[in-house]
BATOR-936893 format. One record per residue: residue in three letters; y, x, z of N, C-alpha, C, CB in turn. Coordinates in pm, whole numbers, plus 50000, padded with zeros to 5 digits. Atoms other than C-alpha are relative to their C-alpha. Glycine has a CB too. Layout:
// BATOR-936893
ALAYXZYXZYXZYXZ
...
END
This chain:
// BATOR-936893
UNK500025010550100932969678277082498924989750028499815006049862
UNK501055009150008929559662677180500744988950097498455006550052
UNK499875004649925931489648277483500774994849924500105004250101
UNK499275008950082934459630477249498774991549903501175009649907
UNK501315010750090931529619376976499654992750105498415007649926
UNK500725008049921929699602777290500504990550011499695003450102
UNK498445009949985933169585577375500384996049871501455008550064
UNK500075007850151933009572577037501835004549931499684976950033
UNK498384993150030936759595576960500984989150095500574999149789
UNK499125011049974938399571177213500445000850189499034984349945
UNK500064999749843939909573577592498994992650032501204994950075
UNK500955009549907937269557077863501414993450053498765008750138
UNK499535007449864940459545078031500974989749932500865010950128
UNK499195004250068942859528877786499434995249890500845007649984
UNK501075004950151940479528977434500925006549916499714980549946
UNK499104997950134943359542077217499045009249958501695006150007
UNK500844994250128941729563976955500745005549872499104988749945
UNK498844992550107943499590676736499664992949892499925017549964
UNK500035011250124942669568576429501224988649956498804991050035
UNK499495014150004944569540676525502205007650039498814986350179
UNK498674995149945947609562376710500235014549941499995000250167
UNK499794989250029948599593476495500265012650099500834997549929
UNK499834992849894949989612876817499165000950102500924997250042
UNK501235002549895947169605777032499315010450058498944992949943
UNK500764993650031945589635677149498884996350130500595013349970
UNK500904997749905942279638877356499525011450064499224995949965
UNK500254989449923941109657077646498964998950066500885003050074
UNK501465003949934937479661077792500595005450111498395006649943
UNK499544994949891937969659778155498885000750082501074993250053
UNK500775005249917936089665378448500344995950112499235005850015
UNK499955008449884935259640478683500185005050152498854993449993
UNK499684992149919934469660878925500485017349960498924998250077
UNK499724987450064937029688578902499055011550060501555003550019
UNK500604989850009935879720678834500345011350170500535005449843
UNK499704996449905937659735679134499244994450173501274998049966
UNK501225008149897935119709579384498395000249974500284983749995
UNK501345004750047932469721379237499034992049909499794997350058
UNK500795009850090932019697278952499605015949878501294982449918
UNK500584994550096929509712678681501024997649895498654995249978
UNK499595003050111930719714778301498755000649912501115008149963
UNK500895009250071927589690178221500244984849949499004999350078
UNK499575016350042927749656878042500114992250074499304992849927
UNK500315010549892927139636878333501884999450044498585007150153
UNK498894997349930930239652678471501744999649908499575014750059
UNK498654998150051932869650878174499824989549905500445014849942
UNK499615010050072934629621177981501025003349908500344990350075
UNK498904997150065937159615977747501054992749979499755002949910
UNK499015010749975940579606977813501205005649865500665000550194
UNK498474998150040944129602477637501115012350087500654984150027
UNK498824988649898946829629077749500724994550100501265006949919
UNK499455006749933948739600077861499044999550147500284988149919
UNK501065005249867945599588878115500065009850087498334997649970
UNK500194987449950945029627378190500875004350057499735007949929
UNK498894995549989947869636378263501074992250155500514997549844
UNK499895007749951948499603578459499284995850168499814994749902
UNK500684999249896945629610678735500645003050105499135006949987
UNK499544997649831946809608479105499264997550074501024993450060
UNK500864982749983944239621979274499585003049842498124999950121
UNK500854999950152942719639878962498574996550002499985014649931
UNK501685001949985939029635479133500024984250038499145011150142
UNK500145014549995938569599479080498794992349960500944995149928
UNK500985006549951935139583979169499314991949917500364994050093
UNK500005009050077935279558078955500065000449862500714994450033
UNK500194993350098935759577278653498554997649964500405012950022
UNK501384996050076931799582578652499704984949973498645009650101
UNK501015015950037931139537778598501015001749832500464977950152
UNK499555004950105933289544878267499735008149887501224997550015
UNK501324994650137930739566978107499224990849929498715008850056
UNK501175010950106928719548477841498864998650042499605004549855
UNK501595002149933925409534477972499445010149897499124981749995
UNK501404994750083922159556877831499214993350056499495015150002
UNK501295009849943919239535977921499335010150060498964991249885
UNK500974984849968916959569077923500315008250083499865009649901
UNK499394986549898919199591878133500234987350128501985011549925
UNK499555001349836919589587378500501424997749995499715014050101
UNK498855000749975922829574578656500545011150069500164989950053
UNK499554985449910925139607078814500514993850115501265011349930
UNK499625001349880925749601579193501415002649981499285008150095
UNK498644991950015929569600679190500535007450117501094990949963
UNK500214988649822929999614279571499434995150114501455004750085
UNK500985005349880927519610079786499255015550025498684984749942
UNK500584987549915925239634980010498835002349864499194995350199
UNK500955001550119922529628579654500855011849896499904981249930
UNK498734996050104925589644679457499505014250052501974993750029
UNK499764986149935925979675979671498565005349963500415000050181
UNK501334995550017921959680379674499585010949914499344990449964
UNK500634993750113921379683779334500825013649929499834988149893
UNK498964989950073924459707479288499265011850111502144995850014
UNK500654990849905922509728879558498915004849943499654994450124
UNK501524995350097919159729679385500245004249856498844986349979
UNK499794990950101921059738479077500325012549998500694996549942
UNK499544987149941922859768579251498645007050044501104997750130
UNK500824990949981919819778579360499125004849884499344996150097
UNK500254999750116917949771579031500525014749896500544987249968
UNK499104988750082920719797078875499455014750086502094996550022
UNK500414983849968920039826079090499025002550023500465006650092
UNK501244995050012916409825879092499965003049815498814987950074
UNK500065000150118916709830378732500695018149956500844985349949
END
């Protein structure tokens, strides 16, 4: 839910918004799928329409991460770059020293 609230209840890719469209439903996706290694952290998940979702050809689409909402305060997420991979390394390791 924090990830729809963020997305103000509304696709990033279209804007519809169950408010406005009774049938509408939403789906937090991730950017980078879960199967490549994408985390299930905010950085990494948006919120689309079923239509949009559903609509993805590739589903890992790059460009997805410029249609997150600016935060001034938070850092931008590397969408794939060798910076990307890094930090998913120092988190994996992070996890099993723990």
């Amino acid at each position: 839910m924090q990830i729809v609230q963020r997305d103000l209840y509304r696709c990033r890719i279209c804007g519809r918004r169950p408010a406005d469209y009774v049938d509408l439903e939403l789906h937090v996706h991730h950017i980078r799928p879960f199967a490549r290694d994408g985390l299930t952290i905010e950085e990494n998940l948006i919120t689309l329409c079923h239509t949009c979702h559903a609509g993805l050809d590739p589903h890992f689409r790059p460009q997805l991460f410029d249609l997150r909402p600016e935060e001034p305060d938070r850092p931008r997420f590397p969408a794939s770059s060798s910076d990307y991979l890094k930090r998913v390394g120092l988190y994996q390791k992070a996890i099993l020293r723990e």
